[in-house]
MMTF fields as JSON, N, C-alpha, C and O atoms, coordinates in Angstrom:
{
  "mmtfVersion": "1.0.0",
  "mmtfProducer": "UNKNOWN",
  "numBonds": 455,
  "numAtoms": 456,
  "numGroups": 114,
  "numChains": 1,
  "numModels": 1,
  "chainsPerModel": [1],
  "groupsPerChain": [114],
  "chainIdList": ["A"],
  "bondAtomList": [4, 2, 8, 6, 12, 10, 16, 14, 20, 18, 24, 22, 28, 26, 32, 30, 36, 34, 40, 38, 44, 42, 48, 46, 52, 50, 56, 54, 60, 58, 64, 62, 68, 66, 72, 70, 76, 74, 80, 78, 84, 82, 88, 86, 92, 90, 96, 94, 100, 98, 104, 102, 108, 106, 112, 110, 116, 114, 120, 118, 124, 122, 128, 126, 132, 130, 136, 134, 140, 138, 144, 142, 148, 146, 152, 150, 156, 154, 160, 158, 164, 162, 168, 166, 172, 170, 176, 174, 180, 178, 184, 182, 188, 186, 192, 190, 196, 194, 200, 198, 204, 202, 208, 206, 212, 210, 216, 214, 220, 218, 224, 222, 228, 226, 232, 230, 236, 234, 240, 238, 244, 242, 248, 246, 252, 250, 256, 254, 260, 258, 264, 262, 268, 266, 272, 270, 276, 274, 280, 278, 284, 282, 288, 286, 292, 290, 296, 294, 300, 298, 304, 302, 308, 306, 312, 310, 316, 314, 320, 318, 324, 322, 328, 326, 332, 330, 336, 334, 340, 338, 344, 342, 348, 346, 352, 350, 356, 354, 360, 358, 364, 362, 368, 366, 372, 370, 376, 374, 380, 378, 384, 382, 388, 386, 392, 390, 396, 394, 400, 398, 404, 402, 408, 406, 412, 410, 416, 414, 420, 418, 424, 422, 428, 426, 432, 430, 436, 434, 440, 438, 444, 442, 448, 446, 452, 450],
  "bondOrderList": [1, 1, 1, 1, 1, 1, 1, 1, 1, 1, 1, 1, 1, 1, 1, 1, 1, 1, 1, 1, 1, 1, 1, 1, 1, 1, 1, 1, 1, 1, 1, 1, 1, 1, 1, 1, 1, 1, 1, 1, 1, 1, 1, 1, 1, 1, 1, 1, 1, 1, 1, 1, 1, 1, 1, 1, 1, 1, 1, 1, 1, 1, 1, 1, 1, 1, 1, 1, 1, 1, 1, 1, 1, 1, 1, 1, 1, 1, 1, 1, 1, 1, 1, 1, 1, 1, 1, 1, 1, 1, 1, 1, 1, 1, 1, 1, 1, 1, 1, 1, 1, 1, 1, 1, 1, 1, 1, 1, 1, 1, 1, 1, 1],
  "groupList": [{"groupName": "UNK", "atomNameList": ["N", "CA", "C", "O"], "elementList": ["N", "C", "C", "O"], "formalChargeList": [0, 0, 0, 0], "bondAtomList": [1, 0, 2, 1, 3, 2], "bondOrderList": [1, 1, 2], "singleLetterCode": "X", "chemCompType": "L-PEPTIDE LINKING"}],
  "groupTypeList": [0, 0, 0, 0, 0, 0, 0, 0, 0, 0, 0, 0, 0, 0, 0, 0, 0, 0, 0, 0, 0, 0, 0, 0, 0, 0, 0, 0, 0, 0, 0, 0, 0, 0, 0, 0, 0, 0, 0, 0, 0, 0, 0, 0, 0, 0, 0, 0, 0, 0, 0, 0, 0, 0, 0, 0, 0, 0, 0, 0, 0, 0, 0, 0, 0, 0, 0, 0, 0, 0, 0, 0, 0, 0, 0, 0, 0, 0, 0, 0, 0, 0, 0, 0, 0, 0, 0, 0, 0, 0, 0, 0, 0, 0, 0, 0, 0, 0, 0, 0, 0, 0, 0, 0, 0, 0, 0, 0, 0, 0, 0, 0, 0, 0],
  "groupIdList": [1, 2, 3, 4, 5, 6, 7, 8, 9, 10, 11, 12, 13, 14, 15, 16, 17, 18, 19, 20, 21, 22, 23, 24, 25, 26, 27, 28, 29, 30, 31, 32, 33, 34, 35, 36, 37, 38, 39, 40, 41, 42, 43, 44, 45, 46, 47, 48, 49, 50, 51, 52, 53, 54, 55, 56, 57, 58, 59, 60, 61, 62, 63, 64, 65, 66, 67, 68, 69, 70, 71, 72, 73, 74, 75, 76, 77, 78, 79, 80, 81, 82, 83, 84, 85, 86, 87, 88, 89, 90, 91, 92, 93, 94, 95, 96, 97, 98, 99, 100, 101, 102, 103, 104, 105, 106, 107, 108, 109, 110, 111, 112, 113, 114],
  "secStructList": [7, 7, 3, 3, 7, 7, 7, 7, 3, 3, 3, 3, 7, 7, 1, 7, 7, 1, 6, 6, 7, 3, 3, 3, 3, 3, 3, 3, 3, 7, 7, 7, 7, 7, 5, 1, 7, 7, 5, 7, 6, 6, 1, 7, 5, 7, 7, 5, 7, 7, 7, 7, 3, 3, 3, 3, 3, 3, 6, 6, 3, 3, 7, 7, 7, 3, 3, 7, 7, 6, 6, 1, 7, 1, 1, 7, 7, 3, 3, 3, 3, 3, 3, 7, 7, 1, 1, 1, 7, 1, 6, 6, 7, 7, 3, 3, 3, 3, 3, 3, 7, 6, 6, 1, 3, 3, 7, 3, 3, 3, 3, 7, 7, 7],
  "xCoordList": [30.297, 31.531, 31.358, 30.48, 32.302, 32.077, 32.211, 33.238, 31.845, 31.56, 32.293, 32.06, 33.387, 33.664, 33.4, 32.179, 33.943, 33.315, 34.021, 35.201, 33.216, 33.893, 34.119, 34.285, 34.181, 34.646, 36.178, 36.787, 36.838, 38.272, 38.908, 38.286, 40.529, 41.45, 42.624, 43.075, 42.951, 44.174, 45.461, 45.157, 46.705, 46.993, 48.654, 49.124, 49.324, 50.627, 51.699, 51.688, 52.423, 54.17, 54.733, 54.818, 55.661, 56.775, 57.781, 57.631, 58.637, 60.253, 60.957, 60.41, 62.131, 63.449, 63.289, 63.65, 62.682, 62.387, 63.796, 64.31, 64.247, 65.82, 65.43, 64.417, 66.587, 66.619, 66.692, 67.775, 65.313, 65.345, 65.017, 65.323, 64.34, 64.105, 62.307, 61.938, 61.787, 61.193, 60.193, 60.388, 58.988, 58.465, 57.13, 56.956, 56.113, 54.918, 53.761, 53.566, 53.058, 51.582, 50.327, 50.023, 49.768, 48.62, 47.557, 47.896, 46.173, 45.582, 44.2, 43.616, 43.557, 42.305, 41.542, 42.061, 39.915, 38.89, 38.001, 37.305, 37.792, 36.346, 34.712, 34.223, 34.146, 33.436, 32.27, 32.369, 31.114, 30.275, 29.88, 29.344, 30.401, 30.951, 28.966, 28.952, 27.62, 26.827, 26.672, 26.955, 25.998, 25.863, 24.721, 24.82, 23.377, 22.388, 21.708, 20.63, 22.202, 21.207, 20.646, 19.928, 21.235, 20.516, 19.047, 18.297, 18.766, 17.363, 17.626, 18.664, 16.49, 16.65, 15.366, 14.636, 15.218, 13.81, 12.512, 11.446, 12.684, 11.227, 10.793, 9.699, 11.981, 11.593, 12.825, 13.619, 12.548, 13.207, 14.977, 15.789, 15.367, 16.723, 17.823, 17.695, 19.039, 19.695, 20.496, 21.565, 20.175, 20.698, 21.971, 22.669, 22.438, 24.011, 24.726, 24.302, 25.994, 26.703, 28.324, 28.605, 29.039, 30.315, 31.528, 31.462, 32.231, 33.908, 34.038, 34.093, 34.068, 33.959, 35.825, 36.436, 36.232, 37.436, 38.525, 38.254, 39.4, 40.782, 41.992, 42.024, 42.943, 44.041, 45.035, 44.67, 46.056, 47.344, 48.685, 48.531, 49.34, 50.538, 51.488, 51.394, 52.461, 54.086, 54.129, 53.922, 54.522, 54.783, 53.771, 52.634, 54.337, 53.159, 52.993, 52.242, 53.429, 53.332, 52.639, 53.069, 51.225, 50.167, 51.097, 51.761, 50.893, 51.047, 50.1, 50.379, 49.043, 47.821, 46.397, 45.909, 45.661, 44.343, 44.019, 44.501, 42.507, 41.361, 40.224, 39.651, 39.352, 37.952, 37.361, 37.685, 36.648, 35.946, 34.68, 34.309, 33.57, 32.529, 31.971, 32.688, 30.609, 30.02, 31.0, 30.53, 31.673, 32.398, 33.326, 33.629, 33.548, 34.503, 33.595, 32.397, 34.545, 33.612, 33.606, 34.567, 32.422, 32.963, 34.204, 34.713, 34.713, 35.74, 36.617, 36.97, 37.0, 37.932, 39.565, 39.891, 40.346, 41.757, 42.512, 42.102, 43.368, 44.22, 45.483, 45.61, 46.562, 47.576, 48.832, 48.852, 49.652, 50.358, 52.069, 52.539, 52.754, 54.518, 54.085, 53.149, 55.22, 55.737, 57.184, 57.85, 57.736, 59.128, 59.741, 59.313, 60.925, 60.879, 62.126, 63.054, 62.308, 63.048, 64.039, 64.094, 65.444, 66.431, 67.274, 68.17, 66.854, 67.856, 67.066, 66.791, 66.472, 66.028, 66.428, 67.264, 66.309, 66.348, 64.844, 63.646, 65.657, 63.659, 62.864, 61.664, 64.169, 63.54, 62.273, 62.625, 60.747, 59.711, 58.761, 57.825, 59.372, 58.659, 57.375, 57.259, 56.145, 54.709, 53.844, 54.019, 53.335, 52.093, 50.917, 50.725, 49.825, 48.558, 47.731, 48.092, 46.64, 45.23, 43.844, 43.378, 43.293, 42.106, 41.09, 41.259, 39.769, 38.469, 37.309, 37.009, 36.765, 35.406, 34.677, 35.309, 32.986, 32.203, 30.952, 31.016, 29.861, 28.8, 27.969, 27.251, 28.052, 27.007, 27.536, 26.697, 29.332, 29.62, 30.677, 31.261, 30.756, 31.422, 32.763, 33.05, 33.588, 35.377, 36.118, 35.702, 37.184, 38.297, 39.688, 39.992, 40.332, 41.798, 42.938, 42.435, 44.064, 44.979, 46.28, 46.581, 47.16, 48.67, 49.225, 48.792, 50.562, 51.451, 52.62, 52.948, 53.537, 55.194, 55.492, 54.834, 56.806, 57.018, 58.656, 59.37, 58.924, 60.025, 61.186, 62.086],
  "yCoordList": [221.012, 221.285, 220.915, 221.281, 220.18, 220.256, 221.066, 221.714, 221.315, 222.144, 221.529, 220.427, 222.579, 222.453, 221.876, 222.013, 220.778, 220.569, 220.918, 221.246, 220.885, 221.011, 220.04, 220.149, 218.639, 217.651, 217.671, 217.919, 217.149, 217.689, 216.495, 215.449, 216.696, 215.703, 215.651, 216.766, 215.013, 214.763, 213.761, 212.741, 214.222, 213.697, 213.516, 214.617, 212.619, 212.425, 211.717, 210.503, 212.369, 212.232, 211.548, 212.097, 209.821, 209.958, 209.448, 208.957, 209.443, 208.869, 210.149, 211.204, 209.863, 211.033, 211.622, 210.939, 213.039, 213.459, 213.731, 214.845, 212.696, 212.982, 212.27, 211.598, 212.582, 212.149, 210.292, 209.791, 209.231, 207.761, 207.662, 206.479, 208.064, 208.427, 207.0, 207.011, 206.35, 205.858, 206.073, 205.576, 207.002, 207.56, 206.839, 206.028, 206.97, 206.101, 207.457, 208.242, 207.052, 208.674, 207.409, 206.32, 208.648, 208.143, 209.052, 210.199, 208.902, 209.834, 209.489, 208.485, 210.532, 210.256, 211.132, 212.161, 210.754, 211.657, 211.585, 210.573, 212.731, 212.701, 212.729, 213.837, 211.769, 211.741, 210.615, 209.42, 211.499, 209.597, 208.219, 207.308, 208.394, 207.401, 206.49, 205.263, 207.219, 206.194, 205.689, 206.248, 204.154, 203.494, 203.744, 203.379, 204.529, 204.329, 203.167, 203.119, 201.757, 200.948, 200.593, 199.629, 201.836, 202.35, 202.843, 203.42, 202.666, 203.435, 204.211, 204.116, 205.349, 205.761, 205.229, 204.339, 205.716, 205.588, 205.607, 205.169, 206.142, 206.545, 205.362, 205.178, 204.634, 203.938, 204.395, 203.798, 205.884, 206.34, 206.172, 206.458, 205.743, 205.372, 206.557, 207.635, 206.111, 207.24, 207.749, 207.158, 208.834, 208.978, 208.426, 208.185, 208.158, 207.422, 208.849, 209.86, 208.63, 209.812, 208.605, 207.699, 208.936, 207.919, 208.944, 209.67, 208.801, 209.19, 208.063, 206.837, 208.979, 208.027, 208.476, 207.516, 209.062, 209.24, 209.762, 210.954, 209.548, 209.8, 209.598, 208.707, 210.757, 211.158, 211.615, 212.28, 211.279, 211.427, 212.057, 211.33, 212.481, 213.056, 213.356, 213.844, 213.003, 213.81, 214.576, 214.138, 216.077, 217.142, 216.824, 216.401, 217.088, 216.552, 215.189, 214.969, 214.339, 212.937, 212.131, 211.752, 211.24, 210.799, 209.495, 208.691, 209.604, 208.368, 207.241, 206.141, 207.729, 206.696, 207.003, 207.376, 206.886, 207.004, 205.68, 204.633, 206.233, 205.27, 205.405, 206.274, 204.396, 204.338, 203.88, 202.748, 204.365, 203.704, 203.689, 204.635, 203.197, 202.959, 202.437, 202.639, 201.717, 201.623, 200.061, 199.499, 199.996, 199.081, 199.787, 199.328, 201.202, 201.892, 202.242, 202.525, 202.148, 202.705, 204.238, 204.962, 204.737, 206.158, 206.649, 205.899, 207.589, 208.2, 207.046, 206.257, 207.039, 206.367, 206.896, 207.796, 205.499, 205.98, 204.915, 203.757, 205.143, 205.008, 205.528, 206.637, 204.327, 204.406, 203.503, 202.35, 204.489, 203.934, 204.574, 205.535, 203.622, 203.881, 205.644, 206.035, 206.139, 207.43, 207.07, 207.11, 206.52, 206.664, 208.056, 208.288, 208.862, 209.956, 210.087, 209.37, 210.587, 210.756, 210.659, 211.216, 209.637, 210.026, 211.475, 212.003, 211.967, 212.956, 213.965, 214.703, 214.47, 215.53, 216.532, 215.877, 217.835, 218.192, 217.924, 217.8, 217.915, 217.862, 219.351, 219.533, 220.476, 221.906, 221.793, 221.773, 221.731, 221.897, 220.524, 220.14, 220.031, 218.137, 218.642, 219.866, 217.785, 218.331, 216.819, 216.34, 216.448, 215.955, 216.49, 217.485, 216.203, 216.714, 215.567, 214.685, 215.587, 214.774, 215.325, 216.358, 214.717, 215.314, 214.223, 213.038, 215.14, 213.495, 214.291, 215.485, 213.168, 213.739, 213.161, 212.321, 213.074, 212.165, 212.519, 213.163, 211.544, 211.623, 212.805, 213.266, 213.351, 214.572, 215.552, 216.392, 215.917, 216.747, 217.62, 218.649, 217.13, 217.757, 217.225, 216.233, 218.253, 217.682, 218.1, 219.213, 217.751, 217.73, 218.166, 217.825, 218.877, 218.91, 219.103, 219.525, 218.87, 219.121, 218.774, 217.85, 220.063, 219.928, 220.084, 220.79, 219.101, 218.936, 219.012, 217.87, 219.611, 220.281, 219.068, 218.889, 218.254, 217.3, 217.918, 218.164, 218.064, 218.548, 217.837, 218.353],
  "zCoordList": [80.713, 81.421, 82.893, 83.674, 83.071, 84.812, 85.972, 85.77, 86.828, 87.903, 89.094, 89.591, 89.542, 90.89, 91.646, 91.731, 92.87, 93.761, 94.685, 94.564, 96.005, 97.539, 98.233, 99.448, 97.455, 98.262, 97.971, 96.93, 99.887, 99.791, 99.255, 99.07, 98.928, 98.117, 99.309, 99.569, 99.75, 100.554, 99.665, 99.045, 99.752, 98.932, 99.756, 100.039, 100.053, 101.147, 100.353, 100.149, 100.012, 99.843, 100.442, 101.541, 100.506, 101.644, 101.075, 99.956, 101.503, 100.573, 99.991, 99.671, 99.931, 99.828, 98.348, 97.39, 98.152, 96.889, 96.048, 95.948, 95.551, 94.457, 93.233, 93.032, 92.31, 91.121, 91.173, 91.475, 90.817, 90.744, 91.597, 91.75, 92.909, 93.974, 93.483, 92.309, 94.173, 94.476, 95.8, 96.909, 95.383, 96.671, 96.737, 95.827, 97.663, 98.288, 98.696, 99.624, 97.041, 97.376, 97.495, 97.008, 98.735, 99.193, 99.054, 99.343, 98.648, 97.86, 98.337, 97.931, 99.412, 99.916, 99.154, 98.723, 98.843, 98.294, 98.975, 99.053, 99.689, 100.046, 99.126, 98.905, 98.76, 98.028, 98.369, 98.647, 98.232, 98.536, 98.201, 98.831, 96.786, 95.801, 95.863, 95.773, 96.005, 96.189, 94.634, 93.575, 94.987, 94.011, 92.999, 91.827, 93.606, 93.218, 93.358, 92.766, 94.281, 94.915, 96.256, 96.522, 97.321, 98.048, 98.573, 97.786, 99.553, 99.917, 100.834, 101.487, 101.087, 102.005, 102.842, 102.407, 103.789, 104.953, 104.14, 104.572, 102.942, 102.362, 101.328, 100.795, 101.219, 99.632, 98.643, 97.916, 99.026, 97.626, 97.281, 98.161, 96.086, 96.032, 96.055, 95.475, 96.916, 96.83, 95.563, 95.414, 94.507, 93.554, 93.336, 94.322, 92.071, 91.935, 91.803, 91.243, 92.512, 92.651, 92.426, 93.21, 91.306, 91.437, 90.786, 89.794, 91.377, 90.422, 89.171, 89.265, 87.871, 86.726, 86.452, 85.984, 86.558, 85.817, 86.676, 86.817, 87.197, 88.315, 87.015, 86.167, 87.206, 86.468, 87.607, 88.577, 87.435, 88.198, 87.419, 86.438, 87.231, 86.707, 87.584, 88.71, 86.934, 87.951, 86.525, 85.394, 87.046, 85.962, 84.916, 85.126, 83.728, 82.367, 82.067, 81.116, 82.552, 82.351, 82.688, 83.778, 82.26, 83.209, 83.739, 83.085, 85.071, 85.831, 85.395, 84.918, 85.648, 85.547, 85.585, 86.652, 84.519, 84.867, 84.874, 84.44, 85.852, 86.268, 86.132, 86.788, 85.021, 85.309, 86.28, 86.638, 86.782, 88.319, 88.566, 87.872, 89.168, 88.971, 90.42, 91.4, 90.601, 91.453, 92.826, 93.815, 92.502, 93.183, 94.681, 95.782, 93.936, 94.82, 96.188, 96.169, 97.518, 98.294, 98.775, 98.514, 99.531, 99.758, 100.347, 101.18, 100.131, 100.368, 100.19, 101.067, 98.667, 98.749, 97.831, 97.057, 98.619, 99.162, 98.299, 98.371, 97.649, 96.443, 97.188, 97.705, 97.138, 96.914, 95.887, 95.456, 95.788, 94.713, 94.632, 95.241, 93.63, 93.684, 92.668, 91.97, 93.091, 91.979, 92.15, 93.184, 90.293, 90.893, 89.744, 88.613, 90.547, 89.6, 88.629, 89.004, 87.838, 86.686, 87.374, 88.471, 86.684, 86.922, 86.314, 86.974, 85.049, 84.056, 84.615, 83.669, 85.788, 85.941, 87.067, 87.69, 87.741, 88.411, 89.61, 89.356, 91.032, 91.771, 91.356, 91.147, 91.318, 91.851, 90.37, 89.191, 90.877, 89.781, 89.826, 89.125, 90.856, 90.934, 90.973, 90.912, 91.084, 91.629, 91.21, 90.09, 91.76, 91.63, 91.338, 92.037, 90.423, 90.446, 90.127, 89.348, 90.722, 90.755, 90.245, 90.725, 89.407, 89.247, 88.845, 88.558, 88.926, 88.884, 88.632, 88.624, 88.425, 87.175, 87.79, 88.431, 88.117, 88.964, 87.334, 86.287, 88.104, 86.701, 86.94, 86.053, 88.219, 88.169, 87.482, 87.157, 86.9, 86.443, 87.478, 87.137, 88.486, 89.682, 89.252, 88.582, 89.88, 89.649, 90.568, 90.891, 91.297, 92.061, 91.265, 90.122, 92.025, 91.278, 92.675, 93.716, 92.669, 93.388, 92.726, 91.971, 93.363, 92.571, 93.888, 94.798, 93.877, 95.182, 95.127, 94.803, 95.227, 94.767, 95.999, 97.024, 95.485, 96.062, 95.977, 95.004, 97.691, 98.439, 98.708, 99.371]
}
């Protein structure tokens, strides 16, 4: 099972939250994303530490997942369209994000979009 982490998720809304509404999320992770082909001063390599799995949803619906791997750099920043239901009401909108890394560590954030 994975374990909590304390690396933070920033996650930014912009565009007029209505019904067909076409908005612009920007989605920072703090994470060190190393590759494992690193050194440090000693020789020794810096363990691989990567986000293997990023999930996105508006309400229950996945937007998009992503496999990701040693290419990404640290703290990295993903942005992308959300466009939202026309047959719906906003009152209950939300975004949520979540991510899986290989040590077992995970991120989550939910964002009520106003």
């Amino acid at each position: 099972m994975a374990e909590p982490s304390n690396f933070p998720i920033r996650l930014t809304v912009t565009g007029a939250v209505q019904p067909g509404a076409m908005l612009k999320a920007v989605l920072l992770i703090g994470h060190p994303m190393e590759s494992g082909f690193r050194t440090m001063e000693s020789g020794q390599l810096v363990p691989k530490n990567v986000i293997e799995t990023l999930l996105v949803r508006l309400n229950d619906s996945i937007l998009f997942r992503a496999s990701t791997g040693i290419g990404i750099s640290a703290n990295p920043y993903f942005s992308f369209p959300v466009t939202l239901p026309e047959a719906s009401s906003p009152a209950g909108w939300h975004l949520s994000v979540s991510w899986v890394d290989d040590k077992g560590q995970r991120g989550e954030l939910k964002r009520e979009l106003r």
